[in-house]
OpenMM code with the backbone's topology and positions (N, CA, C; nanometers):
from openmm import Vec3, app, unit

residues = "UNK UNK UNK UNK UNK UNK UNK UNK UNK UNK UNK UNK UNK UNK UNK UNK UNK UNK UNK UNK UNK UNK UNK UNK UNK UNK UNK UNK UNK UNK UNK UNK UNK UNK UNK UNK UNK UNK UNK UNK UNK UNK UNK UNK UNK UNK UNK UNK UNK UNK UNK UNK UNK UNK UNK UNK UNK UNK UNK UNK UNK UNK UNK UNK UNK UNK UNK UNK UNK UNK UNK UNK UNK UNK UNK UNK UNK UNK UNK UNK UNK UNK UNK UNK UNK UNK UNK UNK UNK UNK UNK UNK UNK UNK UNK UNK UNK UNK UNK UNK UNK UNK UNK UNK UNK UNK UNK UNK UNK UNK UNK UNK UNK UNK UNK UNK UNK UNK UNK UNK UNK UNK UNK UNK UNK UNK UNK UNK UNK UNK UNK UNK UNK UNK UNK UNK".split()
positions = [
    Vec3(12.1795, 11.4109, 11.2152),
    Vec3(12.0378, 11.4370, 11.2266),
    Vec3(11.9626, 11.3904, 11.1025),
    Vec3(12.0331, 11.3677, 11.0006),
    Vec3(11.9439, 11.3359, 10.8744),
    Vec3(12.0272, 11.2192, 10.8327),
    Vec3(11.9178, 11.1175, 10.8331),
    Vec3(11.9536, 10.9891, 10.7750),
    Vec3(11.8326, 10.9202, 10.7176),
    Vec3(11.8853, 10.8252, 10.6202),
    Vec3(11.8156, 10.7325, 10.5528),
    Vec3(11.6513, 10.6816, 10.6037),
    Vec3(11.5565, 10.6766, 10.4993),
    Vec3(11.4289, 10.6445, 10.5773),
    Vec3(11.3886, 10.5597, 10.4374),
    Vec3(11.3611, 10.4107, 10.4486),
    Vec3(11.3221, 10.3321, 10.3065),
    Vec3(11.2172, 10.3250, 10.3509),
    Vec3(11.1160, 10.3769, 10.2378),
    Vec3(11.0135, 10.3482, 10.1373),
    Vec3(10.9965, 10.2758, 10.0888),
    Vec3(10.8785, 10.1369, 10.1054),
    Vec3(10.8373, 10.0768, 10.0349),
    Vec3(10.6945, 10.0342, 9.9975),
    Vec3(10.6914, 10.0475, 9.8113),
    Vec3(10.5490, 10.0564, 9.7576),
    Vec3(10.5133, 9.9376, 9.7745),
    Vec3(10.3800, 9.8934, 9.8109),
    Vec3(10.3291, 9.7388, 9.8462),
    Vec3(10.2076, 9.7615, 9.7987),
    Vec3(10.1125, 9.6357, 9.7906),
    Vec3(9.9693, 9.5952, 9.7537),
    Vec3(9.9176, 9.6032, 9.8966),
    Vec3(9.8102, 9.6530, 9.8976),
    Vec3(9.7309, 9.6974, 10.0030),
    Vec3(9.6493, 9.5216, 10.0197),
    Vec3(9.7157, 9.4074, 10.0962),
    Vec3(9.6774, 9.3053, 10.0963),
    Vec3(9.7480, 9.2318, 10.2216),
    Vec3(9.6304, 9.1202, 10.2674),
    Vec3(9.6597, 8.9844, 10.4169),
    Vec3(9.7839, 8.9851, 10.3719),
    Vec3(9.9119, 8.9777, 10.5128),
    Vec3(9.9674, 8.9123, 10.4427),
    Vec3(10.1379, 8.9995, 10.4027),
    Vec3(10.1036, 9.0937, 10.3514),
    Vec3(10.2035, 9.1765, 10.3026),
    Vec3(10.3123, 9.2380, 10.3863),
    Vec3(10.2799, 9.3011, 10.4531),
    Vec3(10.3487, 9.3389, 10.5849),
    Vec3(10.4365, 9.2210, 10.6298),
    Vec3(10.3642, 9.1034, 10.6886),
    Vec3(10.4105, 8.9802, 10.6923),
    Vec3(10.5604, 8.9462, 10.6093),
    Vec3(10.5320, 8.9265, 10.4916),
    Vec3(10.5923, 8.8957, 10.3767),
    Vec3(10.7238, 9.0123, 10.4019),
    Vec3(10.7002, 9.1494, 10.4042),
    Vec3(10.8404, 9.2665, 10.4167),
    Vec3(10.9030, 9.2605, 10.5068),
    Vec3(10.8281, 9.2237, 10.6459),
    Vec3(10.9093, 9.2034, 10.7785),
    Vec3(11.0130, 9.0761, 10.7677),
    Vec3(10.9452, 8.9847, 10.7288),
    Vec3(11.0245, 8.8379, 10.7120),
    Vec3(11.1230, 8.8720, 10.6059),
    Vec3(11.0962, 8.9233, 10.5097),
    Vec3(11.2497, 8.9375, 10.4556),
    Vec3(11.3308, 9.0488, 10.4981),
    Vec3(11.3105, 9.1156, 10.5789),
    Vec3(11.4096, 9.1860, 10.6895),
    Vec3(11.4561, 9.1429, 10.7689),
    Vec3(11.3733, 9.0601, 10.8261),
    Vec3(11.4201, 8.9593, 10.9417),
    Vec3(11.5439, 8.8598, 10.8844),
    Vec3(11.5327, 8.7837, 10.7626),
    Vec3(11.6142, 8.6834, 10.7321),
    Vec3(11.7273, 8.7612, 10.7042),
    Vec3(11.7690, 8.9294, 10.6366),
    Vec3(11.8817, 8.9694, 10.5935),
    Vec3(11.9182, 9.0095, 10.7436),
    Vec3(11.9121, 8.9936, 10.8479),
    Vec3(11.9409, 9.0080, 11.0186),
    Vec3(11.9054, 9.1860, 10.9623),
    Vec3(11.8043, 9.2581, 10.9284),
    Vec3(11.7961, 9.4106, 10.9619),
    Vec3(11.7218, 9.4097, 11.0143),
    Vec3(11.7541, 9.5233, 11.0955),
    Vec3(11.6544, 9.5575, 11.2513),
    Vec3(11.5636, 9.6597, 11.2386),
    Vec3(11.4542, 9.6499, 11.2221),
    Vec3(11.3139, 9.7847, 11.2511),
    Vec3(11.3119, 9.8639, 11.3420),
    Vec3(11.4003, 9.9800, 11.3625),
    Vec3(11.3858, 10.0630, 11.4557),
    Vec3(11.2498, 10.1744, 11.5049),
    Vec3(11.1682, 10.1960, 11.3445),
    Vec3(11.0867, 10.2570, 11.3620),
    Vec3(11.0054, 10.2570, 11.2559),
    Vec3(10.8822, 10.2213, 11.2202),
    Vec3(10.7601, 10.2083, 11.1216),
    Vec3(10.6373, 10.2584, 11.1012),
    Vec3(10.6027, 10.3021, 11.0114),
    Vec3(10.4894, 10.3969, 10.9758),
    Vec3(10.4335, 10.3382, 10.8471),
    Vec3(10.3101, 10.3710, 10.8349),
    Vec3(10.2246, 10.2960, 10.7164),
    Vec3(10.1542, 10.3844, 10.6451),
    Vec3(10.1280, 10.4383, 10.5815),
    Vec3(10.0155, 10.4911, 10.4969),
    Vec3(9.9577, 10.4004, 10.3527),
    Vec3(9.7929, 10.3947, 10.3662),
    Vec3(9.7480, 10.3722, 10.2728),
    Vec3(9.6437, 10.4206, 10.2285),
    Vec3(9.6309, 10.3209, 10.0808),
    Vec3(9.4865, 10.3408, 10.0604),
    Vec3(9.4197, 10.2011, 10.0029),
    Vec3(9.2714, 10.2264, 9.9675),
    Vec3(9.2422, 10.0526, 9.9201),
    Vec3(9.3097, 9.9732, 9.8788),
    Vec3(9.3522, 10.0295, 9.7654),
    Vec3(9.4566, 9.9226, 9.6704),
    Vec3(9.6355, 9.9030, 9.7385),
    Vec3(9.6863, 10.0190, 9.7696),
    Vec3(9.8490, 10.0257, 9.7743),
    Vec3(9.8468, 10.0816, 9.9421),
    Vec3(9.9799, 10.0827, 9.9487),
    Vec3(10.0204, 10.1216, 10.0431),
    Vec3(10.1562, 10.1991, 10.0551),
    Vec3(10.2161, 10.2419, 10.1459),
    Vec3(10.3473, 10.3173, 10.1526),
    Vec3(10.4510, 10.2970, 10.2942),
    Vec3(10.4952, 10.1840, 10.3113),
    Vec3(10.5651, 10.1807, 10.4101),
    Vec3(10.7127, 10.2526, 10.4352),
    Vec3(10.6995, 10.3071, 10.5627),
    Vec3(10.7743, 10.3589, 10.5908),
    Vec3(10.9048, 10.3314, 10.6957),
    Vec3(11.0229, 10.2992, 10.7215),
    Vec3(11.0954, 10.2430, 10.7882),
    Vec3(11.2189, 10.2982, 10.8093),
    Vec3(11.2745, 10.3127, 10.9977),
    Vec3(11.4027, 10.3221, 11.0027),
    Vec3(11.4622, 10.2252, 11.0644),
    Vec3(11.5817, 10.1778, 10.9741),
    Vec3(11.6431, 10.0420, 10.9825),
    Vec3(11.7736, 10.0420, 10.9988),
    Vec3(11.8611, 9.9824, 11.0790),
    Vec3(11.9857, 9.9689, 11.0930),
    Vec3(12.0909, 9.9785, 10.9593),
    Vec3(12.0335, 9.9447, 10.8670),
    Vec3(12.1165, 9.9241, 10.7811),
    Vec3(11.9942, 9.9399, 10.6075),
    Vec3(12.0104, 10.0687, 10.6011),
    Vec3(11.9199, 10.0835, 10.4711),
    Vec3(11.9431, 10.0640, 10.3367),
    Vec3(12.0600, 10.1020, 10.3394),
    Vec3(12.0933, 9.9891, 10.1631),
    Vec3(12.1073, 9.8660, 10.1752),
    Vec3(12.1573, 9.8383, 10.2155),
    Vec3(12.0971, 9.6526, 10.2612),
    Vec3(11.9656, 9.6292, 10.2592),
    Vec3(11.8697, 9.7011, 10.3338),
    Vec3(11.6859, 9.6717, 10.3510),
    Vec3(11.6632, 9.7012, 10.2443),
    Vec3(11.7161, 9.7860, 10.1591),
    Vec3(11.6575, 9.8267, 10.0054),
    Vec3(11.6807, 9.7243, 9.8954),
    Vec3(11.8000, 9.7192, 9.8924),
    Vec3(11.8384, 9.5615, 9.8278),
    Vec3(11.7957, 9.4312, 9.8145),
    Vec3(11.7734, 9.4338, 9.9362),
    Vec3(11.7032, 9.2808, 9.9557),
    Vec3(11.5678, 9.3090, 9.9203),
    Vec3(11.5058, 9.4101, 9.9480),
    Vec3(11.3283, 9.4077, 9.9013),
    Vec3(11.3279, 9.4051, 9.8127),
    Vec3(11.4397, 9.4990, 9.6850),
    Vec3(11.4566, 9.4929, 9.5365),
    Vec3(11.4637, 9.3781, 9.4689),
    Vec3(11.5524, 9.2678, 9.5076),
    Vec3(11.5810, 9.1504, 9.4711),
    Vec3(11.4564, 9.0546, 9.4724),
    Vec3(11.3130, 9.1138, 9.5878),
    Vec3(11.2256, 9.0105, 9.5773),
    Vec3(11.1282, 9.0526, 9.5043),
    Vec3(11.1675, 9.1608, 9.4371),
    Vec3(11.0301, 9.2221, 9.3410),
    Vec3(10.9404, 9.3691, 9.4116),
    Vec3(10.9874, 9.4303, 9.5299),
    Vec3(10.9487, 9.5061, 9.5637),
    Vec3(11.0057, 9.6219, 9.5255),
    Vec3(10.8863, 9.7390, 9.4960),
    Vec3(10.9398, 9.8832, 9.4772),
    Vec3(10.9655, 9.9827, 9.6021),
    Vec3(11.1319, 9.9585, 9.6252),
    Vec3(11.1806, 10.0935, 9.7283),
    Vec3(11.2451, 10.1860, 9.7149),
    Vec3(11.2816, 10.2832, 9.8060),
    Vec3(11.3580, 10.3983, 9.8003),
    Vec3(11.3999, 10.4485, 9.9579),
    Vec3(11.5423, 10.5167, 9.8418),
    Vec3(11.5576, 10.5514, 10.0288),
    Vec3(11.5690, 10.7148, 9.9884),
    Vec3(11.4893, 10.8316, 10.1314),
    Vec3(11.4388, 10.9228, 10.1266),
    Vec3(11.5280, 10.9543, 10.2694),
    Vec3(11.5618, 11.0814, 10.2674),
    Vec3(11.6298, 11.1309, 10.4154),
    Vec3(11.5497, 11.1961, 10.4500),
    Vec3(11.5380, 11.2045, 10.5699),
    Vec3(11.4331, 11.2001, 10.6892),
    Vec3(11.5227, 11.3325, 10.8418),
    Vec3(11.4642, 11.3860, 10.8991),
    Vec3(11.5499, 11.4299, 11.0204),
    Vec3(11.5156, 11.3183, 11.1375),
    Vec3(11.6078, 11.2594, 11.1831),
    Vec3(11.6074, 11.2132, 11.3152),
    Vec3(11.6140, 11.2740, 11.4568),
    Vec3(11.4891, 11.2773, 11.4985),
    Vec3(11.5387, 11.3814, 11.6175),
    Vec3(11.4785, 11.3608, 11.7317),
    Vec3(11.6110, 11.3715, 11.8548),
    Vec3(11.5900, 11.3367, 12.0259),
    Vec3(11.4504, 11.4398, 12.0472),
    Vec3(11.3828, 11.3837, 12.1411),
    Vec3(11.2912, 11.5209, 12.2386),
    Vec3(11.2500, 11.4377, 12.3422),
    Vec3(11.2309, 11.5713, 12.4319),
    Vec3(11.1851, 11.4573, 12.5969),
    Vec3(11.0336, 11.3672, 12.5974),
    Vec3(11.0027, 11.3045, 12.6370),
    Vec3(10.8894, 11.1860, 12.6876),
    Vec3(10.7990, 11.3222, 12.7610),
    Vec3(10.7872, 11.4224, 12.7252),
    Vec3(10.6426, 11.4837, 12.8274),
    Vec3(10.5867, 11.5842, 12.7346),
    Vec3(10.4534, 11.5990, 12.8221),
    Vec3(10.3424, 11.6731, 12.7263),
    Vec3(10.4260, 11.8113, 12.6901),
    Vec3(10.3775, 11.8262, 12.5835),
    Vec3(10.4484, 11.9387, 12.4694),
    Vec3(10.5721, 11.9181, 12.4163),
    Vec3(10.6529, 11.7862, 12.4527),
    Vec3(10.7359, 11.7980, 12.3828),
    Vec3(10.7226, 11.8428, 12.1974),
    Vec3(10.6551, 11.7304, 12.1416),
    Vec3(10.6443, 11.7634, 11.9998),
    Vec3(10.5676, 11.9044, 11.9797),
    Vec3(10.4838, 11.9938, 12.0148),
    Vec3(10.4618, 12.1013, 12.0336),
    Vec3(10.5675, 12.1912, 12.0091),
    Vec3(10.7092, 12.1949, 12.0882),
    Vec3(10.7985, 12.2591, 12.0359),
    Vec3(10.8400, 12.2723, 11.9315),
    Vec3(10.8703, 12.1488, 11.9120),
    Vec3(10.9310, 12.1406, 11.7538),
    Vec3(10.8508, 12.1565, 11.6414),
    Vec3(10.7518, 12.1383, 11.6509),
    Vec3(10.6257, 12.2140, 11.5881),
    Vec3(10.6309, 12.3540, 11.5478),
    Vec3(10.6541, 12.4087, 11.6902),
    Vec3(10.6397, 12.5806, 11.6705),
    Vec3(10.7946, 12.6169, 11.6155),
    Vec3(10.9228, 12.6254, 11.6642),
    Vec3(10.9807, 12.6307, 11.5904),
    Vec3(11.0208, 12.5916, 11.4521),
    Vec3(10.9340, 12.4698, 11.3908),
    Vec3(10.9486, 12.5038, 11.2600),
    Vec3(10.8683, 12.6116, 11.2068),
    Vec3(10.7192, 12.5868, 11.2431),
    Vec3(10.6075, 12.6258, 11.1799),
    Vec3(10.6478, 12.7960, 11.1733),
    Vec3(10.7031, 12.8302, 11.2879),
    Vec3(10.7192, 12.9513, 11.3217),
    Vec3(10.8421, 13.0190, 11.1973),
    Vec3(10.9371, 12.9350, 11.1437),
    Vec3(11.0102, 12.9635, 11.0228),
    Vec3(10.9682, 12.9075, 10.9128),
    Vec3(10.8454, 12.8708, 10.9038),
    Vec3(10.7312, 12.8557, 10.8046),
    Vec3(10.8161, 12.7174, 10.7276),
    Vec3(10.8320, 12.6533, 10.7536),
    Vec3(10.8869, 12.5127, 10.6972),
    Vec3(10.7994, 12.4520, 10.7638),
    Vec3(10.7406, 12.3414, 10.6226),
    Vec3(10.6166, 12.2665, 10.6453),
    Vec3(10.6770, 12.1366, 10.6656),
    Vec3(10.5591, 12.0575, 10.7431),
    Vec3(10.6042, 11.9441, 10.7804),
    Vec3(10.5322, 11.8602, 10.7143),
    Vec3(10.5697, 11.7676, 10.5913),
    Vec3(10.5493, 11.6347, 10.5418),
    Vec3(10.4446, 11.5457, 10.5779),
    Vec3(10.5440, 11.4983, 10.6781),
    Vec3(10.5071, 11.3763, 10.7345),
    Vec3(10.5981, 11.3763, 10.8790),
    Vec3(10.5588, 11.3145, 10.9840),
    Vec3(10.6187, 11.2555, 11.0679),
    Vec3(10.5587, 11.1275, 11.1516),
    Vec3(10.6717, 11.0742, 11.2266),
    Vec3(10.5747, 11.0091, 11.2934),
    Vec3(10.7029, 10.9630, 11.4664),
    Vec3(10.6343, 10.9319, 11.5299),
    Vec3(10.7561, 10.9427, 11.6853),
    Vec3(10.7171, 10.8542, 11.7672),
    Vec3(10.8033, 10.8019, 11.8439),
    Vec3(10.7877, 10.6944, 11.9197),
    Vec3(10.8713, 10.6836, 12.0543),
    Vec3(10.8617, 10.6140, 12.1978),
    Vec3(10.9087, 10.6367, 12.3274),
    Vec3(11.0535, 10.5759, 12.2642),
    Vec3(11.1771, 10.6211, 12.3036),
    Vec3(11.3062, 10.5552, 12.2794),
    Vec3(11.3311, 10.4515, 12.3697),
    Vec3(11.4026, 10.3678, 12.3717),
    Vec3(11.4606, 10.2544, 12.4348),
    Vec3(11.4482, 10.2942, 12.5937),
    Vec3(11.5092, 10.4194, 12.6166),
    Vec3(11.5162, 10.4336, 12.7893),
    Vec3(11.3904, 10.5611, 12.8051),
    Vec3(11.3013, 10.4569, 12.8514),
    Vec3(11.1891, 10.5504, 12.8603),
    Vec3(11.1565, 10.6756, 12.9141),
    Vec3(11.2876, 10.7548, 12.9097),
    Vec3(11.2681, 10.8792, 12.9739),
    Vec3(11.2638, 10.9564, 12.8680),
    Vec3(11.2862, 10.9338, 12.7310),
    Vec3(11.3151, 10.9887, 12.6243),
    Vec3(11.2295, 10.9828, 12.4865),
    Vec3(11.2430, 11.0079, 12.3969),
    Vec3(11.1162, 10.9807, 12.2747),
    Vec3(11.1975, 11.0324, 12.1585),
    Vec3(11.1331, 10.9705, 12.0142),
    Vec3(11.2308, 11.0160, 11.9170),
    Vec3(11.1493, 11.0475, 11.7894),
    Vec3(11.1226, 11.1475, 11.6722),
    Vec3(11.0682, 11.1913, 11.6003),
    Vec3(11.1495, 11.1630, 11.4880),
    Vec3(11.0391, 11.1087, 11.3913),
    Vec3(11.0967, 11.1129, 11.1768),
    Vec3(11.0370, 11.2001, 11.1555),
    Vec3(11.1044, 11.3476, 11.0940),
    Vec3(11.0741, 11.4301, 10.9912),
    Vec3(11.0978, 11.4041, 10.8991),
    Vec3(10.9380, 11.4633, 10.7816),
    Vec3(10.9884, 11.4569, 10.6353),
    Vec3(10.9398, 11.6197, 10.6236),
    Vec3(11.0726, 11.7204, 10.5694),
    Vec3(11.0158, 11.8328, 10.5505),
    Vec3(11.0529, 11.8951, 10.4016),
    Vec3(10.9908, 12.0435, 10.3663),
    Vec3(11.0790, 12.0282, 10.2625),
    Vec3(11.1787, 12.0919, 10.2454),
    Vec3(11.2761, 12.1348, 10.3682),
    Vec3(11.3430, 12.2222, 10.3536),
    Vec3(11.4345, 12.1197, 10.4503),
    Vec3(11.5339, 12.0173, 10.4508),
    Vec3(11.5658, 11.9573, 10.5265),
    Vec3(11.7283, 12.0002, 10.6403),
    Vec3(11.8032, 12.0581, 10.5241),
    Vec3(11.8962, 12.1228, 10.5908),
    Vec3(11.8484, 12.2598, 10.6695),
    Vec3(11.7399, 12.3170, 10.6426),
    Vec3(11.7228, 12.4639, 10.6779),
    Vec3(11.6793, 12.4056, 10.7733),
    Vec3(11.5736, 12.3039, 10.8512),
    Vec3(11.5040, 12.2372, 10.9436),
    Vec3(11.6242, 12.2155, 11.0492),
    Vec3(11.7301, 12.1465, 10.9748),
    Vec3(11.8199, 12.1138, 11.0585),
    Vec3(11.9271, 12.1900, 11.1447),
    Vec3(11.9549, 12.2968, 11.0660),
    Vec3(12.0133, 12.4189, 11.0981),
    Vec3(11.9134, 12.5117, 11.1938),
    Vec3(11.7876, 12.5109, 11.2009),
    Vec3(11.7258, 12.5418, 11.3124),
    Vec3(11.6812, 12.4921, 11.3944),
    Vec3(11.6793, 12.3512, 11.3800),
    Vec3(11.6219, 12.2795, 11.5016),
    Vec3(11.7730, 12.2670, 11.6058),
    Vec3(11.8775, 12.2890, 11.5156),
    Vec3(12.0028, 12.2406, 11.6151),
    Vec3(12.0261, 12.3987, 11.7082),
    Vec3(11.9992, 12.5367, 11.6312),
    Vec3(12.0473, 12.6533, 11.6624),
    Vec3(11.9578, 12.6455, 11.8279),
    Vec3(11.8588, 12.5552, 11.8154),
    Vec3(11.6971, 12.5906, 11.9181),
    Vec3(11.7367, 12.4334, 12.0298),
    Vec3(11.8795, 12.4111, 12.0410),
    Vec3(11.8624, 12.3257, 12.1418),
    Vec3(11.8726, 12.1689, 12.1036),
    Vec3(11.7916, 12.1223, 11.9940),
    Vec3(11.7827, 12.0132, 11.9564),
    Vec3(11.8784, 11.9145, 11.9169),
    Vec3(11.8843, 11.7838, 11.9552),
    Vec3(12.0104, 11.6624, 11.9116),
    Vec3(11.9479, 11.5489, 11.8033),
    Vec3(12.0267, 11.4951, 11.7684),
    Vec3(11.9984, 11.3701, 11.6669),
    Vec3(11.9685, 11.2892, 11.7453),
    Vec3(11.8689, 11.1824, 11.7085),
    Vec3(11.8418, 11.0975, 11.7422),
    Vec3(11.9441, 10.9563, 11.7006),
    Vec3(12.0387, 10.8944, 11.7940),
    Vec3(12.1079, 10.7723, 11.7396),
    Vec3(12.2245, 10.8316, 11.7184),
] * unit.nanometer
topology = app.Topology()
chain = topology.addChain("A")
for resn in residues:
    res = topology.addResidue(resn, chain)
    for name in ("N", "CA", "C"):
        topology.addAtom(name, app.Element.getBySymbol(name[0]), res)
């Protein structure tokens, strides 16, 4: 349920995105799932990738600042309220939620959520006690 999620600091500029994907693309790593936050100047990309010390490496080598941050990976069904649940059972054991962000899985009956919390094993130990599977 908890695996690798690289971070990478970028210039909020045309172009850039461009530039991180293509050198993912050339080391053959695969973008399973992406999230962005910024602001004028910088940015904060967020990524789950087949192979994350490898994606970290190679961005390092071209001058980019990354990191890799563990994240919960987690299955939930494709219908209204799914994320709602998992919501209330954290919120409800008062573990705050970060960041996330979720997307339909490959067989569209299904959907898959990145937690960033700050309690990551305690998250995990209750999201599993309440039903919940890893995603992957």
């Amino acid at each position: 349920m908890i695996i690798d999620q690289l971070s990478v600091f970028s210039e909020n500029r045309a172009g850039m995105l461009a530039d991180i994907t293509s050198i993912l693309a050339e080391a053959e790593i695969d973008i399973e799932a992406l999230t962005i936050a910024e602001t004028a100047e910088f940015g904060i990309l967020r990524f789950i990738v087949d192979a994350p010390k490898k994606a970290m490496s190679v961005l390092k080598l071209e001058g980019f600042v990354a990191s890799l941050t563990p994240v919960i990976a987690l299955s939930m069904g494709n219908t209204p309220g799914s994320l709602a649940k998992i919501a209330k059972v954290l919120g409800d054991s008062e573990i705050s939620i970060e960041y996330l962000y979720a997307a339909v899985a490959s067989n569209a009956d299904g959907a898959f959520v990145i937690l960033r919390v700050e309690d990551t094993d305690g998250a995990v130990a209750l999201l599993k006690e309440n039903g919940y599977e890893a995603y992957k």
